[in-house]
VEXGUFI-977792 format. One record per atom (N, C-alpha, C): x, y, z; residue in three letters. Coordinates in pm, whole numbers, plus 50000, padded with zeros to 5 digits. Layout:
N
XYZALA/...
***
This chain:
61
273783104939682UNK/274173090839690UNK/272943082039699UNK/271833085339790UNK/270833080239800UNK/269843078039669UNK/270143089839575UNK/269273087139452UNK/269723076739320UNK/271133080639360UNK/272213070539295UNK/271733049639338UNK/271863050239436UNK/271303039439500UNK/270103032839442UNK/268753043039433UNK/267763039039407UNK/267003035039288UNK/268193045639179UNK/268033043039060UNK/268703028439034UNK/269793025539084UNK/270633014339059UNK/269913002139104UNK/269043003439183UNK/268032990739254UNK/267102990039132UNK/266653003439109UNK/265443000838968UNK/265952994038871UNK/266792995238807UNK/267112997338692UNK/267392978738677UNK/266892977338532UNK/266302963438545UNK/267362960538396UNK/268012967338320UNK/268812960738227UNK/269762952538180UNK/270262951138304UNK/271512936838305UNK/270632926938380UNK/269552924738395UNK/268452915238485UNK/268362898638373UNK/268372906238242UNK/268112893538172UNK/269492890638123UNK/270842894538090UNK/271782890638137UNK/271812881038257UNK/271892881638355UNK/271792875638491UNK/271022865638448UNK/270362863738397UNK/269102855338433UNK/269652843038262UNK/270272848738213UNK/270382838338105UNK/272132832838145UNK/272702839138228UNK/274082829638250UNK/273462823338383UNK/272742826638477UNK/272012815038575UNK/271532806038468UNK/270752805338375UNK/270502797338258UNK/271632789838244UNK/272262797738166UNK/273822787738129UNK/274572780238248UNK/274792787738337UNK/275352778538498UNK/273972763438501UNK/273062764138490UNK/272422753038508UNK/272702740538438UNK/272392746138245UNK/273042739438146UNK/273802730238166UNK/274912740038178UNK/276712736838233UNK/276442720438332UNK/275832723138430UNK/275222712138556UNK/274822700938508UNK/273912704938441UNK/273082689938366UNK/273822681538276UNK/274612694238205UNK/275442685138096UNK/276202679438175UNK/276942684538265UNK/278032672538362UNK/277482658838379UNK/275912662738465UNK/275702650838500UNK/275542639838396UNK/275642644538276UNK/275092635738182UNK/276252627738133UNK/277422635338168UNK/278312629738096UNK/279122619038204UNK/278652625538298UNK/279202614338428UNK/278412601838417UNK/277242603938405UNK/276182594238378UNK/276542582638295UNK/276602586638120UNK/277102580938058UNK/279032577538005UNK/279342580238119UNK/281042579538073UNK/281182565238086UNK/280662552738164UNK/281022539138195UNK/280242532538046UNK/279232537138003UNK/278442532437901UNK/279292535037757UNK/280112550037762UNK/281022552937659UNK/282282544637643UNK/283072544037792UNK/284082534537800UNK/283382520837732UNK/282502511137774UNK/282112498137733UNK/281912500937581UNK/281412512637517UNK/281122510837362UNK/282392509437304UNK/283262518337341UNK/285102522337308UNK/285162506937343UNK/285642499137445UNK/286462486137471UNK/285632479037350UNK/284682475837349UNK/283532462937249UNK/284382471337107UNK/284522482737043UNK/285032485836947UNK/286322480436887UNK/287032489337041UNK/288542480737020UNK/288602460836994UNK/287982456737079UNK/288142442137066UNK/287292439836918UNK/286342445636856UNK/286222438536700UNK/287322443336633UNK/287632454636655UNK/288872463136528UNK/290032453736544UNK/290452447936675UNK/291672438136711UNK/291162423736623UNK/290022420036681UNK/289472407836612UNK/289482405736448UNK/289132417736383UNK/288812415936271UNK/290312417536181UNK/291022426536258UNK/292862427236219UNK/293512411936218UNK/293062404136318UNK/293682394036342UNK/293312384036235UNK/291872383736184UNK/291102371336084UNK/291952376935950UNK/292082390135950UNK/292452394735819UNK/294282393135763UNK/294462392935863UNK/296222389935877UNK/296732377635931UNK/
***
Protein backbone atom coordinates (compact mmCIF):
# COMPACT_ATOMS: atom_id res chain seq x y z
CA UNK A 1 0.00 0.00 0.00
CA UNK A 2 2.81 2.19 0.93
CA UNK A 3 4.47 1.81 -2.56
CA UNK A 4 1.13 2.30 -4.13
CA UNK A 5 0.97 5.66 -2.30
CA UNK A 6 4.29 6.82 -3.34
CA UNK A 7 4.13 6.11 -6.78
CA UNK A 8 0.72 7.94 -6.88
CA UNK A 9 2.40 11.16 -5.16
CA UNK A 10 5.15 10.88 -8.04
CA UNK A 11 3.43 10.46 -10.76
CA UNK A 12 3.05 13.82 -12.46
CA UNK A 13 0.56 13.02 -15.56
CA UNK A 14 -2.78 14.43 -14.84
CA UNK A 15 -0.59 17.60 -13.28
CA UNK A 16 -1.03 19.54 -16.54
CA UNK A 17 -4.59 18.56 -16.79
CA UNK A 18 -5.06 20.22 -13.35
CA UNK A 19 -3.21 22.98 -14.15
CA UNK A 20 -5.01 23.93 -17.47
CA UNK A 21 -8.78 23.62 -15.96
CA UNK A 22 -7.28 25.90 -12.87
CA UNK A 23 -6.47 27.85 -16.19
CA UNK A 24 -9.94 27.56 -17.43
CA UNK A 25 -11.65 28.17 -13.76
CA UNK A 26 -9.74 31.56 -13.91
CA UNK A 27 -10.82 32.38 -17.59
CA UNK A 28 -14.35 31.46 -16.62
CA UNK A 29 -13.75 34.51 -13.59
CA UNK A 30 -12.49 37.17 -15.70
CA UNK A 31 -14.89 36.65 -18.34
CA UNK A 32 -17.73 37.16 -15.67
CA UNK A 33 -16.24 40.07 -14.51
CA UNK A 34 -16.21 41.48 -17.79
CA UNK A 35 -19.45 40.91 -18.58
CA UNK A 36 -20.77 42.30 -15.33
CA UNK A 37 -18.59 45.15 -16.05
CA UNK A 38 -19.94 45.88 -19.30
CA UNK A 39 -23.70 44.72 -19.04
CA UNK A 40 -25.01 48.60 -18.06
CA UNK A 41 -22.84 49.89 -21.12
CA UNK A 42 -24.61 46.94 -23.32
CA UNK A 43 -28.10 47.74 -21.93
CA UNK A 44 -27.45 51.78 -22.89
CA UNK A 45 -26.14 50.66 -26.54
CA UNK A 46 -29.52 48.22 -26.89
CA UNK A 47 -31.98 51.28 -25.43
CA UNK A 48 -30.02 54.29 -27.88
CA UNK A 49 -30.70 51.43 -30.71
CA UNK A 50 -34.17 50.80 -29.90
CA UNK A 51 -35.08 54.59 -29.69
CA UNK A 52 -33.43 55.31 -33.43
CA UNK A 53 -35.12 52.00 -34.91
CA UNK A 54 -38.58 53.55 -33.14
CA UNK A 55 -37.53 57.06 -34.39
CA UNK A 56 -36.66 56.29 -37.76
CA UNK A 57 -40.11 53.84 -38.08
CA UNK A 58 -41.98 56.78 -37.02
CA UNK A 59 -40.34 59.60 -39.82
CA UNK A 60 -40.85 56.76 -42.28
CA UNK A 61 -44.56 56.00 -41.61
Amino acid sequence: MRKFIKAFVRDERGVSAMEYAILAGIVAVALGALASGFSSNIQSWFSDLNSKVTTAKTNAG
